[in-house]
FIDO-270040 format. One line per 5 residues: number of its first residue (from 1); their letters; for each residue x, z, y of C-alpha. Coordinates in steps of 0.25 Angstrom, whole numbers, plus 5000, padded with zeros to 4 digits. Layout:
<recs>
NUM> a> X Z Y | ...
</recs>
This chain:
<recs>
1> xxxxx> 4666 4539 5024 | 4657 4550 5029 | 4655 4550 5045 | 4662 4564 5053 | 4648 4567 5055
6> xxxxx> 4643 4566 5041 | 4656 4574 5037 | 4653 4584 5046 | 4639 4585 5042 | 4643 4587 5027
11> xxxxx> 4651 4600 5031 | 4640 4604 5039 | 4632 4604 5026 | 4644 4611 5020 | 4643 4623 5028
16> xxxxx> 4627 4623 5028 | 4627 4626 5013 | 4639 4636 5015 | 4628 4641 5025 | 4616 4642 5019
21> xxxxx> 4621 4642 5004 | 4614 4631 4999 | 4622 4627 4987 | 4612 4614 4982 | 4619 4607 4994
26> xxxxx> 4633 4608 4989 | 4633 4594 4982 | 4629 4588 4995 | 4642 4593 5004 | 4652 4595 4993
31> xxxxx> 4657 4584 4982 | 4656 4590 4967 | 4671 4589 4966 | 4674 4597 4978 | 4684 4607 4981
36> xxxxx> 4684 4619 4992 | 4697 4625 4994 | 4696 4640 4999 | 4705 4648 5005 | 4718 4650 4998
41> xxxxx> 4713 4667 4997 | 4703 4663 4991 | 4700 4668 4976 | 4697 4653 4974 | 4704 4643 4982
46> xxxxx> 4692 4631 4980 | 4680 4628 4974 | 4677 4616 4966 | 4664 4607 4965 | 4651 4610 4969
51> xxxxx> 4651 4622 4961 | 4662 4630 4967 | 4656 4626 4981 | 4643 4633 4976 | 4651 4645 4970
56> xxxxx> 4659 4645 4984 | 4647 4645 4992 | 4639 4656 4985 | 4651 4665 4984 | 4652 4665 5000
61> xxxxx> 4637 4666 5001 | 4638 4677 4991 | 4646 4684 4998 | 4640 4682 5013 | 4625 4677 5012
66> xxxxx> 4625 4672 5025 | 4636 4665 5025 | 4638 4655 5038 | 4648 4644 5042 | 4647 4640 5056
71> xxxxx> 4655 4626 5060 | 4663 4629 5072 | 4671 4615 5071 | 4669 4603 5063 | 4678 4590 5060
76> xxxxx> 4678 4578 5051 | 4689 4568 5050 | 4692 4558 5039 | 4688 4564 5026 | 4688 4579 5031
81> xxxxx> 4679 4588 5040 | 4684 4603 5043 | 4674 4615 5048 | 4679 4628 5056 | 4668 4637 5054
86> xxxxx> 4665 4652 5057 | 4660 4659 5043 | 4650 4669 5044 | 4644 4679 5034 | 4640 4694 5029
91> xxxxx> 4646 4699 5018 | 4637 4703 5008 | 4642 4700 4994 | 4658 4701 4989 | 4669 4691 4996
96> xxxxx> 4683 4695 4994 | 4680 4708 4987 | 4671 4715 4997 | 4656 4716 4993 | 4644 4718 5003
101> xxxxx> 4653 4721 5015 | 4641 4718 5024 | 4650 4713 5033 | 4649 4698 5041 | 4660 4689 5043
106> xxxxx> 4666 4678 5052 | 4676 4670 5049 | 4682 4656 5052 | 4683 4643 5043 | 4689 4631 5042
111> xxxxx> 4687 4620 5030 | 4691 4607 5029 | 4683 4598 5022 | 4686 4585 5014 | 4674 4575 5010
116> xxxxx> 4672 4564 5000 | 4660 4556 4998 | 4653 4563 5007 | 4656 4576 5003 | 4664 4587 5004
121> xxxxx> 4676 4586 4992 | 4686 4597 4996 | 4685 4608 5006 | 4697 4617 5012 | 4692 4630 5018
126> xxxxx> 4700 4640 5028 | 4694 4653 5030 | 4697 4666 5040 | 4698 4674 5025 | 4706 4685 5034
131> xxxxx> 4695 4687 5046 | 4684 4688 5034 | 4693 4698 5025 | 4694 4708 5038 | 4679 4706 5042
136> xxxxx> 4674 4710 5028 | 4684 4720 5025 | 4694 4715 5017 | 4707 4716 5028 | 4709 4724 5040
141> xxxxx> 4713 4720 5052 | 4728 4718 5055 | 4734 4716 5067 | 4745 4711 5059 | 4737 4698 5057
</recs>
């Protein structure tokens, strides 16, 4: 069984290929059979494989080029290691209907992560979907909410 500190080096990985959109290192961070489940909003809910982690990462990427997760908090027990991060990115292709806003985004993220054999085999992913719908335009602000 894999050290905290190798587990939390694997997720740093993780979040480096999110980063920097490097796609080759996939296979060296998630198994083959994996499984990403997104946010139940979501037009999918998950990602299968290696391939739906590729699909996932260049629709994001896609959609915000410079797309950046920075890790506020970090933990590993037993089998599991969960990140809060801050997402961060300028919308300059099409993510929930809105194309080339132009506009940068902030929000906040949790994922839980499960791993096996050294790698990450299922994912779990909580997302401020509501803050990045107001920032690029998608809801207005309520002070119902």
């Amino acid at each position: 069984m894999m050290e905290s500190i190798e587990k939390k080096k694997l997720i740093k990985q993780l979040h480096y290929i999110w980063n920097s959109g490097e796609k080759e290192a996939i296979p060296e961070v998630y198994s083959t059979d994996c499984i990403v489940h997104w946010p139940k909003g979501w037009a999918e809910h998950e990602s299968r494989g290696l391939d739906g982690v590729r699909q996932a990462i260049e629709k994001i990427r896609s959609a915000f080029p410079d797309w950046h997760e920075e890790v506020v908090d970090m933990v590993a027990e037993g089998n599991k290691v969960v990140t809060r991060y801050v997402s961060t990115g300028t919308l300059l292709g099409s993510y929930a209907g809105i194309k080339e806003a132009g506009k940068k985004v902030e929000f906040d993220e949790i994922s839980i992560y499960r791993i096996e054999g050294g790698k990450v085999i299922e994912q779990w992913c909580l997302s401020d979907d509501l803050s990045t719908l107001r920032q690029i335009g998608r809801l207005e602000e309520s002070a119902d909410l």
